[in-house]
N, CA, C and O atoms as a GROMACS GRO file, in nm:
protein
  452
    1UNK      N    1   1.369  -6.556  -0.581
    1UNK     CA    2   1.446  -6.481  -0.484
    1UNK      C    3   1.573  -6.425  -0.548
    1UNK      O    4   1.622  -6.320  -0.507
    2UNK      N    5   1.635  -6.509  -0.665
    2UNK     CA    6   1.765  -6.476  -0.684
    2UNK      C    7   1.752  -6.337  -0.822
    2UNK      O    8   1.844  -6.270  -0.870
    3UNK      N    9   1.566  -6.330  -0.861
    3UNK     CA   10   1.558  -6.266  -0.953
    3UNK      C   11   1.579  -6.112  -0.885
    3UNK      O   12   1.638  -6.024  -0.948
    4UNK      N   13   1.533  -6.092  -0.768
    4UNK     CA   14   1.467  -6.006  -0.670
    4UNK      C   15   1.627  -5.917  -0.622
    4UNK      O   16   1.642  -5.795  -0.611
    5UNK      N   17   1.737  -6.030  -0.598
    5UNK     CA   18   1.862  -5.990  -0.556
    5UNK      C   19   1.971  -5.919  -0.667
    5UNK      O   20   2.063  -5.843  -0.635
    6UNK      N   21   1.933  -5.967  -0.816
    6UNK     CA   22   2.004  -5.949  -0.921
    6UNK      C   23   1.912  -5.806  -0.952
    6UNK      O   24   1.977  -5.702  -0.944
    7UNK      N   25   1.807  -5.798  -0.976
    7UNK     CA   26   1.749  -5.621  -0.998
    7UNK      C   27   1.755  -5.533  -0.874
    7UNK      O   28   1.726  -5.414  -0.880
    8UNK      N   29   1.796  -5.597  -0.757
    8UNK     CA   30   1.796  -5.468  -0.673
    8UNK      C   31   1.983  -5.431  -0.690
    8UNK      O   32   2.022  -5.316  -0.706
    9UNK      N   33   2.036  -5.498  -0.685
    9UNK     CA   34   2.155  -5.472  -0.740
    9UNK      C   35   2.181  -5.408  -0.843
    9UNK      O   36   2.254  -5.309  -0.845
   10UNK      N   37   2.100  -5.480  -0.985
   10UNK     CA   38   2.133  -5.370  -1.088
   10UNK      C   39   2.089  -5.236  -1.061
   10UNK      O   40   2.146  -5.130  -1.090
   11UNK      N   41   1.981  -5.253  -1.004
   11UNK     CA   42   1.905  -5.106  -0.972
   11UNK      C   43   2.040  -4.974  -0.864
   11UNK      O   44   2.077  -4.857  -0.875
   12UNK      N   45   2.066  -5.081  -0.777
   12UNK     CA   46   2.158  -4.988  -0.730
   12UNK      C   47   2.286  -4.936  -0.801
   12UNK      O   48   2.333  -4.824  -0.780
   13UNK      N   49   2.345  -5.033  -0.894
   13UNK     CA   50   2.455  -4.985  -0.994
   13UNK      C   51   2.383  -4.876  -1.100
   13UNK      O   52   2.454  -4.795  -1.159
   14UNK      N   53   2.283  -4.877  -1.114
   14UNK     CA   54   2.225  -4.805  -1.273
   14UNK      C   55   2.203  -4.667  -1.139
   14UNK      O   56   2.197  -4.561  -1.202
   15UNK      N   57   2.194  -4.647  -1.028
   15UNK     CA   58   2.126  -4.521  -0.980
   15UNK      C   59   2.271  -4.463  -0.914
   15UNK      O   60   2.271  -4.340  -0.911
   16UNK      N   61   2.397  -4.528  -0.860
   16UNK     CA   62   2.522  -4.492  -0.814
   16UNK      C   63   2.590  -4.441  -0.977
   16UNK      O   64   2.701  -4.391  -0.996
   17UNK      N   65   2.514  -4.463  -1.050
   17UNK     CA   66   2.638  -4.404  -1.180
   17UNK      C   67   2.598  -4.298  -1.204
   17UNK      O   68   2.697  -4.229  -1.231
   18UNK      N   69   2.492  -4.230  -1.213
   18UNK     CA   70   2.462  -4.102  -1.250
   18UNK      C   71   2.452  -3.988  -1.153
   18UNK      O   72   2.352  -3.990  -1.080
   19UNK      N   73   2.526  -3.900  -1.139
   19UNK     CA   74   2.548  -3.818  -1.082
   19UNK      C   75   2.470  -3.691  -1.039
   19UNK      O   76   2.442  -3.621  -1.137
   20UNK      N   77   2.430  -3.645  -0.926
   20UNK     CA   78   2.369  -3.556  -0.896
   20UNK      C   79   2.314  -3.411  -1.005
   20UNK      O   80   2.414  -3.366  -1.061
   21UNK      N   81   2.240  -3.366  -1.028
   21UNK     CA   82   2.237  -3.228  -1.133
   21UNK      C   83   2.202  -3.140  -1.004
   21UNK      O   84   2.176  -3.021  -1.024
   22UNK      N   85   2.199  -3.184  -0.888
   22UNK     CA   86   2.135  -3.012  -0.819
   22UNK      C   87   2.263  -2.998  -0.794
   22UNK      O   88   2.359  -3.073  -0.773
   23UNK      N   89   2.227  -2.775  -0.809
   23UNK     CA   90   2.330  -2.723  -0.774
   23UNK      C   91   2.367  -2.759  -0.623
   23UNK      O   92   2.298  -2.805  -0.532
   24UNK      N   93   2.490  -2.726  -0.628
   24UNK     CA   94   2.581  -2.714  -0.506
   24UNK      C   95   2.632  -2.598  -0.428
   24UNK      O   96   2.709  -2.522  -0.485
   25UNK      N   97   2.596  -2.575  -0.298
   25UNK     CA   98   2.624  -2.474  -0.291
   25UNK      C   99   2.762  -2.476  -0.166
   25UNK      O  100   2.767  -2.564  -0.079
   26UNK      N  101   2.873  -2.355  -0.178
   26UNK     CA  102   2.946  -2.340  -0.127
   26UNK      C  103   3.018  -2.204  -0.023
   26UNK      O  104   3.069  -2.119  -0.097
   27UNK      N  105   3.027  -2.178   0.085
   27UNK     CA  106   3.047  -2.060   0.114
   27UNK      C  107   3.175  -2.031   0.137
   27UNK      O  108   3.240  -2.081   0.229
   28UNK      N  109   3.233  -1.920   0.025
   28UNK     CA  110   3.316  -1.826   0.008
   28UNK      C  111   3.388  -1.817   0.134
   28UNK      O  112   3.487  -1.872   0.184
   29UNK      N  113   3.299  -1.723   0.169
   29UNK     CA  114   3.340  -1.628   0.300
   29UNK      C  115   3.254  -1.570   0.336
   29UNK      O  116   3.167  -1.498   0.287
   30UNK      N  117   3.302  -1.636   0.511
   30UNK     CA  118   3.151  -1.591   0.627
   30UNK      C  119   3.196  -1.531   0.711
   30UNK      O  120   3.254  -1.598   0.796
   31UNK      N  121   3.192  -1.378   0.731
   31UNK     CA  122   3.233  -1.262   0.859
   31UNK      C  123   3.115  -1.221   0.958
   31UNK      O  124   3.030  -1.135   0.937
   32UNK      N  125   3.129  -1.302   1.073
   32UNK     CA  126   3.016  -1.320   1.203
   32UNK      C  127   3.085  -1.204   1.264
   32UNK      O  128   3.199  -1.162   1.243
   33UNK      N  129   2.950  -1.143   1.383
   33UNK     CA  130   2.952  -1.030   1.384
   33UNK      C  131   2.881  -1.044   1.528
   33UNK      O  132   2.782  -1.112   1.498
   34UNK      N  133   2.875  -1.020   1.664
   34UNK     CA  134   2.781  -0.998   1.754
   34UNK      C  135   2.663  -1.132   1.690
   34UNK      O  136   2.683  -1.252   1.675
   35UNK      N  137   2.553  -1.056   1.667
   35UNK     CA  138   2.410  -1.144   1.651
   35UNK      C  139   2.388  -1.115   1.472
   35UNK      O  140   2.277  -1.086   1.428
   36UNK      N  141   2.477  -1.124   1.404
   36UNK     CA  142   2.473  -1.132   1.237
   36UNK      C  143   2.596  -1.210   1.205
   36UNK      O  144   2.703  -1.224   1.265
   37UNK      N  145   2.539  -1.268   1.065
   37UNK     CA  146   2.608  -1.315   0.946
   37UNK      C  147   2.637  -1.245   0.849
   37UNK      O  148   2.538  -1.181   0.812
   38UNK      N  149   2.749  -1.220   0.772
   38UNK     CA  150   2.738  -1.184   0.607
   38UNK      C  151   2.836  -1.296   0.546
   38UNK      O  152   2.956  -1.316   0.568
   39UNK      N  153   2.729  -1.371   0.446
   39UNK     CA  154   2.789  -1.508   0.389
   39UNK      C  155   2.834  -1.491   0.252
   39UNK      O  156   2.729  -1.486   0.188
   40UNK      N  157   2.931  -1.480   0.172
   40UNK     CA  158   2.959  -1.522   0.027
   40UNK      C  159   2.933  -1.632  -0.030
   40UNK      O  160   3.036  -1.698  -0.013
   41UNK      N  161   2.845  -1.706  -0.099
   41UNK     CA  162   2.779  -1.824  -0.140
   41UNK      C  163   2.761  -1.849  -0.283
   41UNK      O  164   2.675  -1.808  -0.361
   42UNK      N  165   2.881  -1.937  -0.303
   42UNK     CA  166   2.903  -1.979  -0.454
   42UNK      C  167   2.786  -2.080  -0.494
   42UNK      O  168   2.782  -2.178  -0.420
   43UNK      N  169   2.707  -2.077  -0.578
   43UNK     CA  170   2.636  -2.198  -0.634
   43UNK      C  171   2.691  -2.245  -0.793
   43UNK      O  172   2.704  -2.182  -0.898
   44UNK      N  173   2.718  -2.402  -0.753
   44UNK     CA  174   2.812  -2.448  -0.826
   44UNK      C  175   2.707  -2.569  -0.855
   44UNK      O  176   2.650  -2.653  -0.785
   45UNK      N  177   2.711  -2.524  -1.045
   45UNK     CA  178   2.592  -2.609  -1.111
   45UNK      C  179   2.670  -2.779  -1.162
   45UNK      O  180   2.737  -2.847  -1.083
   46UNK      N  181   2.656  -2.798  -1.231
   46UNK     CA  182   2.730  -2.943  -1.314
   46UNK      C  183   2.701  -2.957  -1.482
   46UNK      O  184   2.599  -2.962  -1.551
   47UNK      N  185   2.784  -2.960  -1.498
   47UNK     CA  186   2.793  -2.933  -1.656
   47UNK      C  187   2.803  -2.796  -1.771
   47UNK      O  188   2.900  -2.720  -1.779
   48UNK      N  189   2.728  -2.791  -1.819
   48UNK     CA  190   2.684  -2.584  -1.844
   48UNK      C  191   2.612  -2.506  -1.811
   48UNK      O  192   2.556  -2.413  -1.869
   49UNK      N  193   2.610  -2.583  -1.599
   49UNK     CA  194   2.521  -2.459  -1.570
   49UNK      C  195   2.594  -2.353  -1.531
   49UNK      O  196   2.711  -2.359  -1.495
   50UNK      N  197   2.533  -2.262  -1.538
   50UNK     CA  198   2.625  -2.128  -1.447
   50UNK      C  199   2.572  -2.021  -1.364
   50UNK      O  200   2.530  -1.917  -1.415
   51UNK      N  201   2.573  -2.047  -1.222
   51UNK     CA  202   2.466  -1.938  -1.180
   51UNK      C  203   2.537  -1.830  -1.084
   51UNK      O  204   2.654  -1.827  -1.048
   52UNK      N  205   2.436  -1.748  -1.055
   52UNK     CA  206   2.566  -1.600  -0.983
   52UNK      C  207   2.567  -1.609  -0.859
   52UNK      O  208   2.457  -1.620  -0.806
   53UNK      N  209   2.700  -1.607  -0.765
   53UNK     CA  210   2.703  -1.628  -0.671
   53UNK      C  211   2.602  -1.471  -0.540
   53UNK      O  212   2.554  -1.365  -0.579
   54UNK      N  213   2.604  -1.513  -0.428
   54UNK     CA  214   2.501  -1.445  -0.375
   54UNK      C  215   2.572  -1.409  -0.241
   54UNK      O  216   2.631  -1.488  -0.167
   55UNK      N  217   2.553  -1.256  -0.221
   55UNK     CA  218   2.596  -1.220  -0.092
   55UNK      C  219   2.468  -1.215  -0.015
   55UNK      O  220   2.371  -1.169  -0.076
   56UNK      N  221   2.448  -1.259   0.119
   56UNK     CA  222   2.347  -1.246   0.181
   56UNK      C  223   2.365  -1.190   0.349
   56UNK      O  224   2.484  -1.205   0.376
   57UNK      N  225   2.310  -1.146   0.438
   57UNK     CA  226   2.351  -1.125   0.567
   57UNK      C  227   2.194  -1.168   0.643
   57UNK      O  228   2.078  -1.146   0.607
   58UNK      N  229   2.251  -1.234   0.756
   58UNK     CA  230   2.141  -1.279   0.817
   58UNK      C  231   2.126  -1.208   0.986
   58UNK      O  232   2.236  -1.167   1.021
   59UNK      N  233   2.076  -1.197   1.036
   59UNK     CA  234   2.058  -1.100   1.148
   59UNK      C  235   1.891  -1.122   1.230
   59UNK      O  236   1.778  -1.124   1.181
   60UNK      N  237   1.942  -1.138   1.386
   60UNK     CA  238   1.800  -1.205   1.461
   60UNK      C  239   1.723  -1.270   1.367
   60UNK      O  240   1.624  -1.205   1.335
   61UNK      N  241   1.735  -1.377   1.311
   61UNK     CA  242   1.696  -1.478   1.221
   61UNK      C  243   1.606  -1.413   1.110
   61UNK      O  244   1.490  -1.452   1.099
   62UNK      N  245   1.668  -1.296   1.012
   62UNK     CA  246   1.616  -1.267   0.930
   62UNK      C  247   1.723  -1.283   0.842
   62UNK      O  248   1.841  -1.307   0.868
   63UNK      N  249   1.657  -1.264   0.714
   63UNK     CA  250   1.762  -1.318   0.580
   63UNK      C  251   1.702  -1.206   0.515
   63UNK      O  252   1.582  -1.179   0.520
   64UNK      N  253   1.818  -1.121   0.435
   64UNK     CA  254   1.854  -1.049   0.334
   64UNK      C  255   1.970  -1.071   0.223
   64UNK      O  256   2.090  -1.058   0.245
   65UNK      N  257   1.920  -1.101   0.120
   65UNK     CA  258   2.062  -1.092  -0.010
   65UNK      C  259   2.058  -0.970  -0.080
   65UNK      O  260   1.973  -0.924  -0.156
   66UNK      N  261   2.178  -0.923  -0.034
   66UNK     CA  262   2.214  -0.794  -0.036
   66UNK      C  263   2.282  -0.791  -0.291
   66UNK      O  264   2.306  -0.720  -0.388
   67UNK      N  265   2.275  -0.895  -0.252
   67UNK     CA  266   2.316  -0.892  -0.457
   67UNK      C  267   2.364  -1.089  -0.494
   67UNK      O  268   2.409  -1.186  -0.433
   68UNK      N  269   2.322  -1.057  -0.609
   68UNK     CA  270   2.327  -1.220  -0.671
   68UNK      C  271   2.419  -1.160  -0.822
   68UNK      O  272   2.379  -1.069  -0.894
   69UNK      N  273   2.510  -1.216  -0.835
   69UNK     CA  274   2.622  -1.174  -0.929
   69UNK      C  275   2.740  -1.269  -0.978
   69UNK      O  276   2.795  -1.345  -0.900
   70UNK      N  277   2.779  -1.258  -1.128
   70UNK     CA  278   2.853  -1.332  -1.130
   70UNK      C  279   3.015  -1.292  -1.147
   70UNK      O  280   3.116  -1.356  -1.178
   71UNK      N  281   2.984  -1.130  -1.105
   71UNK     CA  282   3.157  -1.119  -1.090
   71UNK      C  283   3.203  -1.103  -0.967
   71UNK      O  284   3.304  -1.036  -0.943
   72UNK      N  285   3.127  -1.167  -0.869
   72UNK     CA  286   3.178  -1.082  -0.758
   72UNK      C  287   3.362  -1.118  -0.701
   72UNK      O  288   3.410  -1.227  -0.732
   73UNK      N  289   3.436  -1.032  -0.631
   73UNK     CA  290   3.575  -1.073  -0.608
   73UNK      C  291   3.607  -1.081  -0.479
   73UNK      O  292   3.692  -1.157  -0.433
   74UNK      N  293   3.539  -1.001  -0.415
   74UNK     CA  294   3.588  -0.979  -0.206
   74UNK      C  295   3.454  -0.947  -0.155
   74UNK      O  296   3.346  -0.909  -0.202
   75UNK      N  297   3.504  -0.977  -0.037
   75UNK     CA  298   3.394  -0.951   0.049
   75UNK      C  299   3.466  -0.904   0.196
   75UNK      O  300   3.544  -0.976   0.258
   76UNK      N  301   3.428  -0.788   0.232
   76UNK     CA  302   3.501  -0.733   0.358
   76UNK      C  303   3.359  -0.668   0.462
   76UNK      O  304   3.243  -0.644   0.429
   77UNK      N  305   3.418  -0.655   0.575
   77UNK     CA  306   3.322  -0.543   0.657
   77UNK      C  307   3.440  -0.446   0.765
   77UNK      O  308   3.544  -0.475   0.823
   78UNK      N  309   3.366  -0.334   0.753
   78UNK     CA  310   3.490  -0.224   0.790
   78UNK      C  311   3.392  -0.124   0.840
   78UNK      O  312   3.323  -0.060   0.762
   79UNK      N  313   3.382  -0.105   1.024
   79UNK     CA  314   3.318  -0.024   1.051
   79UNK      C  315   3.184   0.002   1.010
   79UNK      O  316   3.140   0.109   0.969
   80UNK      N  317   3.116  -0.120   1.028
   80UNK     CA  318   2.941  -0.094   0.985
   80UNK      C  319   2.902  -0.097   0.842
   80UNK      O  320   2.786  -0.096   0.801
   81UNK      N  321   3.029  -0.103   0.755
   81UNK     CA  322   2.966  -0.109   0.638
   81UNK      C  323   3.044  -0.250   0.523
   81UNK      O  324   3.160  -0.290   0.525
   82UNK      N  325   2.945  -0.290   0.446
   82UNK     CA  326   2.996  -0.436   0.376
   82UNK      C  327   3.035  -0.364   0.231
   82UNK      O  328   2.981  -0.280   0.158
   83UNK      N  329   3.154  -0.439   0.230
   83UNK     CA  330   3.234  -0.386   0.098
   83UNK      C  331   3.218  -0.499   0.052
   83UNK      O  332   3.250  -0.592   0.126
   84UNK      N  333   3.159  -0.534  -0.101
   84UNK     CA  334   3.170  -0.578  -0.204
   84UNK      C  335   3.260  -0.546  -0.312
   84UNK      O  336   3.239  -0.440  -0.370
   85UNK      N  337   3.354  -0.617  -0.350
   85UNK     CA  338   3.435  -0.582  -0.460
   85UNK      C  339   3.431  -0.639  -0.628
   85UNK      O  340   3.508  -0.733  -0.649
   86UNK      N  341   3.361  -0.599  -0.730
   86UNK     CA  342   3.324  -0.648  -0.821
   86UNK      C  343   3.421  -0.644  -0.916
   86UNK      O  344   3.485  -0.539  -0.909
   87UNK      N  345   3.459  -0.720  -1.003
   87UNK     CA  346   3.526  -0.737  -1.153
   87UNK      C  347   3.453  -0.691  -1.260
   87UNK      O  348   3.390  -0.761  -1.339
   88UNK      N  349   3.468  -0.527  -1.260
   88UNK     CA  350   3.391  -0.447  -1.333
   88UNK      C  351   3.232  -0.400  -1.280
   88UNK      O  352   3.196  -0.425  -1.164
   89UNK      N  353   3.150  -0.335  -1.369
   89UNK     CA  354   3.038  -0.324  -1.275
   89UNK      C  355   2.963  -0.448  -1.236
   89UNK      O  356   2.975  -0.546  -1.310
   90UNK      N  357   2.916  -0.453  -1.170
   90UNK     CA  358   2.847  -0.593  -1.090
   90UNK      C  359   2.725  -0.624  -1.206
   90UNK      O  360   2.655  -0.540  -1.262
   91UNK      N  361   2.722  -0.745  -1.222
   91UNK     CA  362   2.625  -0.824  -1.338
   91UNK      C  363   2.584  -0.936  -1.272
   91UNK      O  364   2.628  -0.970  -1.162
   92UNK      N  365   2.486  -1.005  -1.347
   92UNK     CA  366   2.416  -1.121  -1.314
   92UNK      C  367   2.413  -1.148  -1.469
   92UNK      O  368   2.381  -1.069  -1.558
   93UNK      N  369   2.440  -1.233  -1.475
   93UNK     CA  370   2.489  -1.270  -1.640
   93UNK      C  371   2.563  -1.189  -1.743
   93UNK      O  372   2.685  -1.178  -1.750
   94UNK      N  373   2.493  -1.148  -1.803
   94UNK     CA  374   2.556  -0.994  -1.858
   94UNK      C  375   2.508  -0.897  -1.875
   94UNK      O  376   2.537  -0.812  -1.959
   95UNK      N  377   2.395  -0.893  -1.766
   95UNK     CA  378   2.287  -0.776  -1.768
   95UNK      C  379   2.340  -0.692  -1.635
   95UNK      O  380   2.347  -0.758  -1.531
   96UNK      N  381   2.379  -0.546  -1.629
   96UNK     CA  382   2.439  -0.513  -1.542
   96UNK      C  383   2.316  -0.487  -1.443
   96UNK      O  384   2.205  -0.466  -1.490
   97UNK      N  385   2.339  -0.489  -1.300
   97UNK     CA  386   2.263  -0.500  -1.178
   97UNK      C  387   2.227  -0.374  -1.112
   97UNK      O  388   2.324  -0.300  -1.129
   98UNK      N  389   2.125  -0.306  -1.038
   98UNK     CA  390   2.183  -0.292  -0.871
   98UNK      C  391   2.242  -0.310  -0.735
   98UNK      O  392   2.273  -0.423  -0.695
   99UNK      N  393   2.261  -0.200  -0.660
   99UNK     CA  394   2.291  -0.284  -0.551
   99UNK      C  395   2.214  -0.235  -0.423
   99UNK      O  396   2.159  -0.127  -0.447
  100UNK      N  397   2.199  -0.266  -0.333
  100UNK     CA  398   2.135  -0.192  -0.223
  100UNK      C  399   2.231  -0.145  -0.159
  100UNK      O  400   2.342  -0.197  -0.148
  101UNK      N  401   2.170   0.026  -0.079
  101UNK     CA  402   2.336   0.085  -0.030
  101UNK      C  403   2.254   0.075   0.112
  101UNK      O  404   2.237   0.170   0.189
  102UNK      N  405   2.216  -0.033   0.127
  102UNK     CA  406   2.185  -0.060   0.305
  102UNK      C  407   2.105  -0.145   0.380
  102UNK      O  408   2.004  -0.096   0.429
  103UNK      N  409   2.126  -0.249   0.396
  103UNK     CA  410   2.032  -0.359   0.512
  103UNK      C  411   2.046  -0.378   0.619
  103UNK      O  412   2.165  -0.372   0.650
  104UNK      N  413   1.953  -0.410   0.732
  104UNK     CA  414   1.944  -0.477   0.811
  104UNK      C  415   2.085  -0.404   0.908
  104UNK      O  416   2.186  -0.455   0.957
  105UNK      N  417   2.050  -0.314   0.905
  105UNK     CA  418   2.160  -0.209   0.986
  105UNK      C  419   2.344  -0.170   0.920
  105UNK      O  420   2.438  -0.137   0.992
  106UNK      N  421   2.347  -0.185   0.789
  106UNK     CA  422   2.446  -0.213   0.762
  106UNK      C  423   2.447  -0.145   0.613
  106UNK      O  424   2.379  -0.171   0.514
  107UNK      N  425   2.570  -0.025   0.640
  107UNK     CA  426   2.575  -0.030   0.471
  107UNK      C  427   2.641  -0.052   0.391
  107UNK      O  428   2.755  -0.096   0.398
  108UNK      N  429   2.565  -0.015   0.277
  108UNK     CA  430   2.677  -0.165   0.157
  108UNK      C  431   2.722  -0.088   0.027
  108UNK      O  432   2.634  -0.047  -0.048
  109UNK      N  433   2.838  -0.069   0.000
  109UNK     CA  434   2.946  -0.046  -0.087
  109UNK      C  435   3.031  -0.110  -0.177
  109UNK      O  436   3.102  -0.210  -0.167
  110UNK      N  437   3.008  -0.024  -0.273
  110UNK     CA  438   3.054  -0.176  -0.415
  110UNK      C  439   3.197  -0.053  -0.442
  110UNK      O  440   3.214   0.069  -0.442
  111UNK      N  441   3.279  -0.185  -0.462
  111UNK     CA  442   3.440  -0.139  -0.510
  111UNK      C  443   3.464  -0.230  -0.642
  111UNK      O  444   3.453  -0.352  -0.632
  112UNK      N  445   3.496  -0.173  -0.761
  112UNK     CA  446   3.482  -0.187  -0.865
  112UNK      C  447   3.643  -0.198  -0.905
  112UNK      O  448   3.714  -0.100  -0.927
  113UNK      N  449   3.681  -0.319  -0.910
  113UNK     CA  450   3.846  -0.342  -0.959
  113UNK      C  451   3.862  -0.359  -1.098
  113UNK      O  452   3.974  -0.376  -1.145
   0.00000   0.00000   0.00000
């Protein structure tokens, strides 16, 4: 019995020390709207991961990501249309991107600081 109490213990110290590897994800900034979302969503890896954060808008329970990028800087909406503001042209690593100039009733504009 006392063998049974000493390995479930170690077992729980050896599995509380090592730390999660899934990414994490975090939201930026979320501008609700009537019956839509548009979410800014950081995914935050552990160690040397590095992945591009993702604008998405959701609307009568549909999902669109409008760009996945790792420079992105603002996120606004102004009269029907979503302003993205990028740190140079918009990339996903260092391969430069597209963008879509319209979803889900909404159009979308990149501002390049």
């Amino acid at each position: 019995m006392m063998k049974i109490i000493k390995l479930c213990l170690v077992t729980m110290i050896i599995y509380s020390c090592f730390p999660s590897f899934e990414p994490k994800t975090k939201i930026i900034k979320e501008i609700k709207q009537e019956n839509s979302t548009i979410k800014w969503i950081d995914v935050v890896g552990t160690l040397d991961q590095d992945f591009p954060d993702y604008i998405i808008v959701e609307k009568n329970n549909i999902k669109d990501t409008i760009c996945k990028a790792h420079n992105i800087v603002g996120l606004k909406l102004s009269n029907g249309t979503i302003i993205i503001s990028f740190d140079g042209q918009p990339k996903e690593y260092s391969i430069p991107i597209g963008i879509k100039e319209n979803t889900l009733g909404y159009k979308v504009k990149v501002n390049i600081k």
